[in-house]
N, C-alpha and C positions, 0 to 999 in steps of 0.2 A: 527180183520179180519183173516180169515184162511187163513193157508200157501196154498190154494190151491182154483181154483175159474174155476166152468163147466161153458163155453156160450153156451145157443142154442139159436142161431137167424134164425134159420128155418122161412120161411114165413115172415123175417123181413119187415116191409115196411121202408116207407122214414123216416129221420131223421127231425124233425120239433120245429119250435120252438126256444126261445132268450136264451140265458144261459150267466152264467157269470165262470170263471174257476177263481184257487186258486191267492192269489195275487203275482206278480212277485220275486219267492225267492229269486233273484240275488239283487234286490231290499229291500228286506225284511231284506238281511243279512245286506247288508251295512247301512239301516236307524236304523237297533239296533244298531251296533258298535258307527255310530255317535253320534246319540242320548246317547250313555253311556260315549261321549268322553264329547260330548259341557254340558258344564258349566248352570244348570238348567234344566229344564220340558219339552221335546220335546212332540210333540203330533204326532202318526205316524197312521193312522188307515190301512186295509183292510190288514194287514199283511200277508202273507201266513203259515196257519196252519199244515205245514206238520213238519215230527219230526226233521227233518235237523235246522228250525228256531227255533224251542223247545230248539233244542240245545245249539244254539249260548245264547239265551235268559237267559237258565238256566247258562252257562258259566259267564254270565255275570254278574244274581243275586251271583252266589260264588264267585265275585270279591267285592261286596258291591252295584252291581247298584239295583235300585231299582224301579219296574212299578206296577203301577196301572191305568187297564183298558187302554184305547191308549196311557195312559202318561207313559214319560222315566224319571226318575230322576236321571241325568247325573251328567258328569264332574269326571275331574282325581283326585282329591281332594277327592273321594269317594272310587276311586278305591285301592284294596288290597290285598295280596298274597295269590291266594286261598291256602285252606289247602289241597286240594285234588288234585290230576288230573283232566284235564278239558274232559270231555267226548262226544267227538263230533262224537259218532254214523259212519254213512255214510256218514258224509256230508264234503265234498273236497274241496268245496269254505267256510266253515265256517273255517275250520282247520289253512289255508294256509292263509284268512284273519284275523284271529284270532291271527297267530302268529306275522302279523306283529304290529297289537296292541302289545301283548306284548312283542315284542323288544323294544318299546320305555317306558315302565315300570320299576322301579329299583327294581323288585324282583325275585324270582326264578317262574317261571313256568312248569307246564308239560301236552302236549297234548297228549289225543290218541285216539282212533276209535276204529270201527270194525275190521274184516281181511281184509277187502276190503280196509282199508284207511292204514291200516301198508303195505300194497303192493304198495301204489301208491307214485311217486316222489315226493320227501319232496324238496330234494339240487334245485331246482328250485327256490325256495323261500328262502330256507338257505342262498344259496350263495353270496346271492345282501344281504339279512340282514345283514350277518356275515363284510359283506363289510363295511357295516356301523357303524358298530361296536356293534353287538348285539354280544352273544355267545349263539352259536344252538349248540346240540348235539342230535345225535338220533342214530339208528340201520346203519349196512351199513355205518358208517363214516358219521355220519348227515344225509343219504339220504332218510332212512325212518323212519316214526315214529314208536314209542312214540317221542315226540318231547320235551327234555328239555330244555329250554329259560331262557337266564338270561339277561334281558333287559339293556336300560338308558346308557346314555351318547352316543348318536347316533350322526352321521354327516351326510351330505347330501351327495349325490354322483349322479355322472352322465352316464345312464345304460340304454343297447340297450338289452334289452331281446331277447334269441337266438331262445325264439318261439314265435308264438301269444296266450300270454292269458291274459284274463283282471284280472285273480288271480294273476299272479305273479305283474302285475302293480299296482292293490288296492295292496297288501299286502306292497310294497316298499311305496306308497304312505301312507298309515296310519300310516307306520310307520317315515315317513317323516314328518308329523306333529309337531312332538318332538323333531325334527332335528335339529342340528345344520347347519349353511347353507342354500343351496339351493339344493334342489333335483328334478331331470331332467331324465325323463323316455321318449328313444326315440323308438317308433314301425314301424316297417316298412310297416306291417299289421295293421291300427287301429283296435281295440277290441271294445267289449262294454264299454260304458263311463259313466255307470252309477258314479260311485265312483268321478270321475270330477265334473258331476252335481251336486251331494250331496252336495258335500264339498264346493260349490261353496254356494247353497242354505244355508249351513253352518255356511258361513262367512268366511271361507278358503281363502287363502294368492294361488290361484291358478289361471293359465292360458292355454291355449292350442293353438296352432299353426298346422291347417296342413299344410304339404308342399307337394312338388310336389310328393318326396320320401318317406316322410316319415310324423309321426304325434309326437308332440313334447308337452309334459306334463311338468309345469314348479311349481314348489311347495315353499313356503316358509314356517317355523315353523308357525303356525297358533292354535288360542284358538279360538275355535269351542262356536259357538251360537246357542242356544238353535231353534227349525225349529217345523215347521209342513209339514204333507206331507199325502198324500194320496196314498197308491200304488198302481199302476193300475194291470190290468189282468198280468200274466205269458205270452209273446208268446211259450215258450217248450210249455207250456200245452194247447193252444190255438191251436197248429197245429194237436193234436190228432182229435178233433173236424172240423178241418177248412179238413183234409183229409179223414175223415170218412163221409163227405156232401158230397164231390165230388165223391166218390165212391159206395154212395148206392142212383141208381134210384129212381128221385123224391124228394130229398132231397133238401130243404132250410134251415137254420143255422143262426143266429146271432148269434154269441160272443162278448156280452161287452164288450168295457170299457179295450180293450187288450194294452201294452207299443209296439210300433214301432217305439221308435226310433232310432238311428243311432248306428247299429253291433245286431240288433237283430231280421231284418225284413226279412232276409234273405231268409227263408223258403217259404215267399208270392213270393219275385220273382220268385225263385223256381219252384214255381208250377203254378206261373200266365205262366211262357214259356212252363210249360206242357203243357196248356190250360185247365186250371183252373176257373170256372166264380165265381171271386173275387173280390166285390165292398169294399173299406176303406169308412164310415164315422168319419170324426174327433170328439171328443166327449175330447178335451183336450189335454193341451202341451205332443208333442207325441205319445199321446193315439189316439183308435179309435175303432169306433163299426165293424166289419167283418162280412162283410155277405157274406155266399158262398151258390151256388147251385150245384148244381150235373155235372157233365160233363164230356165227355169222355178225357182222360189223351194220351199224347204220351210221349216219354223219350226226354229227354236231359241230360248233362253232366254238372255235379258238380265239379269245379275245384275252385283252385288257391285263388284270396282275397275274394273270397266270403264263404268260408268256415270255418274264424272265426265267421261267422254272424252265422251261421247254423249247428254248429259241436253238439250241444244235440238234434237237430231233423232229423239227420240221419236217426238215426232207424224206425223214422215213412215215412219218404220221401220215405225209401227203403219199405217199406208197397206200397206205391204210385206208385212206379216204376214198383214194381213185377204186379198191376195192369194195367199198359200203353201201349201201344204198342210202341215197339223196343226195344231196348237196352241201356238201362242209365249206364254209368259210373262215377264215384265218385272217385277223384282222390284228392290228397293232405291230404288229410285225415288220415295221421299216428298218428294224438293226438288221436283216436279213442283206440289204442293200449294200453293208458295209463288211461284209467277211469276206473270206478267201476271193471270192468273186460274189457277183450279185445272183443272192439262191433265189430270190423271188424271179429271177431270168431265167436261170440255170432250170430251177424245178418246173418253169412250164414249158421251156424247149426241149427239154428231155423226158417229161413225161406225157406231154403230147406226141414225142416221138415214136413210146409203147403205149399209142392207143388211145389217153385219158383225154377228157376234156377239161382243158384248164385254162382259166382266165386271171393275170394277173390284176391286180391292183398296186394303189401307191404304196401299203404297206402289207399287202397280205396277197393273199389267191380264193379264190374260188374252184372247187375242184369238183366234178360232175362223179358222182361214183357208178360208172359205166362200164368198168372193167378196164383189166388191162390185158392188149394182146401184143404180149413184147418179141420181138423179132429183129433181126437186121445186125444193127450198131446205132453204138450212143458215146455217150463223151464224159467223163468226170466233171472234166473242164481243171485238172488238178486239184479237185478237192475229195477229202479220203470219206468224208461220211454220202456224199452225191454217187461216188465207186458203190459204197456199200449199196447203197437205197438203189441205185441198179440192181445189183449181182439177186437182193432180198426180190425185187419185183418180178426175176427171171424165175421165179420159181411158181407162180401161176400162167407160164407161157405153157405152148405143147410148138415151141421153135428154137432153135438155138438162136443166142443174144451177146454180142460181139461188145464188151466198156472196153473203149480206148482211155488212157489213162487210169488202168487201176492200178498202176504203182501207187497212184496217191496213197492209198491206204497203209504204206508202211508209214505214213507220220504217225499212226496212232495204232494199228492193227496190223502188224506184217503177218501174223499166223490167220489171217480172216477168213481165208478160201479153205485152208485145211479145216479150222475150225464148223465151219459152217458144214463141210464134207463131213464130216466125224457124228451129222445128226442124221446123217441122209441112210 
């Protein structure tokens, strides 16, 4: 894919048509890890092809696992001390779950990434490991990568993460597997659960409780059972789609086959209060077909517990926003400061570039729903969903729109331009 991709959607008409988008990578990461833990042949189909899951996958054949076609040929009995560094690219949820696999390992390991992954907060996930008794070391006193890991003889422990993410909670939980004890992850924000479900589907020694305050994850050492599992659609990638209906006159949509369930559906409320015309059919545990049509947007205000559900489809909401009439705010939102790059920079330099009036703050934006008139060129900045929330905004221009760096988009969406062409 070139580092560089012109739209002209002059003359665009509606957007028409069923589609299905990549399989849920949050999903995709965790069903290899497990699959490489339990004990036998897991069967995992519709995996998402982007190079983020390449990754974790390749990481895992240089440990000893071994796949052919949907099958995983797991368990720890396989597993072995790669000779290399493990090379996890861009990808921030395979890294930080990947390490906590290998804290519970008895061998040396070493992770690293791009520039973009040696800048991002490692001691998040260090800290609770180190707790348990792994030994992390990295750049910055452990806090960024390269990550060197020398796993085994772990203990359980009982840990209130001081932000919401469902990385730092799968990473203490896989590695909790091999634990001695009981380990007890309390949120005060629940996150996505996907890693609960799995491990449950697994055969996992786990339990959950929410309460009124809080949601409580209760884990015992557990030897993982061989599963099948089917991943359904992405919602990140489903909102490109579900926001590009509503936005260009005349447009109806179906998305497959999408995972809504609980800490990921966020973005539908979202935008059902903009007034959004958003039908769910169920089509499966959690899953469901999404049909949108076109409709006029107004703003509302993005705050507080809703914003672990919806913190990677920011940049396309604010796509949404800039289209709506009033003034949407987005507020709590300071994890945005610590991804790929800082999107609360990225999204006002780039979409005040196409037009929008947009005012950052410390943890959120303010974004003027004024229209957008995108023209010229703009910048990813190497992140794949900032690529998209471009190419998605170029479709209410009447000019052609020059993103430099959309290759980003193969970490998560290599097919995204055909895909998108194939409604037009």
């Amino acid at each position: 894919m070139s580092g560089e991709l012109s739209l002209d959607f002059r003359g665009q008409g509606p957007l028409r048509g069923r589609t299905r988008v990549p399989g849920d990578k949050s999903i995709s990461h965790r069903a290899l890890l497990l699959g490489g833990l339990a004990e036998g042949t897991s069967t995992v189909t519709g995996l998402g092809d982007g190079d983020d899951i390449v990754r974790t996958r390749l990481a895992l054949e240089m440990m000893g696992i071994e796949f052919s076609g949907d099958q995983i040929h797991g368990g720890r009995s396989r597993l072995r001390e790669p000779e290399r560094p493990l090379d996890m690219g861009n990808s921030g949820t395979g890294t930080r779950l990947l390490a906590g696999v290998l804290s519970s390992l008895p061998f040396l390991s070493v992770l690293i990434g791009d520039h973009s992954i040696h800048r991002r907060p490692m001691d998040r996930i260090a800290v609770p490991l180190r707790e348990m008794g792994a030994r992390i070391d990295g750049r910055d006193n452990g806090r960024l990568a390269p990550l060197v890991i020398r796993g085994g003889e772990l203990h359980g422990i009982d840990y209130t993460p001081p932000m919401a993410s469902a990385q730092v909670k799968s990473a203490i939980l896989l590695a909790g597997l091999a634990a001695n004890g009981e380990t007890v992850i309390r949120e005060a924000i629940a996150t996505r659960r996907h890693t609960e479900e799995m491990m449950l589907l697994a055969g996992a020694a786990i339990s959950t409780t929410p309460g009124p305050t809080d949601y409580v994850v209760r884990l015992a050492a557990s030897e993982l059972s061989p599963f099948s599992l089917d991943v359904p659609g992405d919602p990140s990638q489903a909102a490109f789609f579900v926001v590009a209906a509503s936005l260009v006159a005349g447009s109806e949509v179906t998305v497959e086959n999408v995972y809504v369930g609980p800490g990921r559906a966020g973005f539908l409320d979202v935008l059902l209060r903009m007034g959004a015309d958003i039908t769910l059919h169920e089509c499966g545990p959690n899953a469901a077909d999404i049909l949108v049509r076109s409709a006029p947007l107004h703003a509302t205000e993005i705050a507080g517990i809703e914003i672990p559900s919806l913190i990677d489809e920011v940049p396309i909401l604010a796509v949404a926003a800039a289209c709506a009439e009033g003034t949407t705010t987005i507020r709590d939102a300071r994890e945005l400061r610590v991804k790929e790059s800082d999107r609360i920079a990225t999204i006002t330099s780039e979409l005040g570039a196409l037009g929008a009036i947009v005012r950052p703050t410390e943890d959120g934006l303010i974004i003027e729903g004024t229209g957008l008139s995108p023209r010229g060129a703009v910048h990813s900045h190497g992140v794949h969903r900032s690529a998209m929330a471009r190419a998605i905004a170029s479709l209410v221009g009447d000019a052609t729109l020059t993103v430099h760096g959309f290759e980003a988009v193969s970490t998560s969406w290599p097919t995204f331009s055909r895909d998108l062409g194939a409604l037009q």
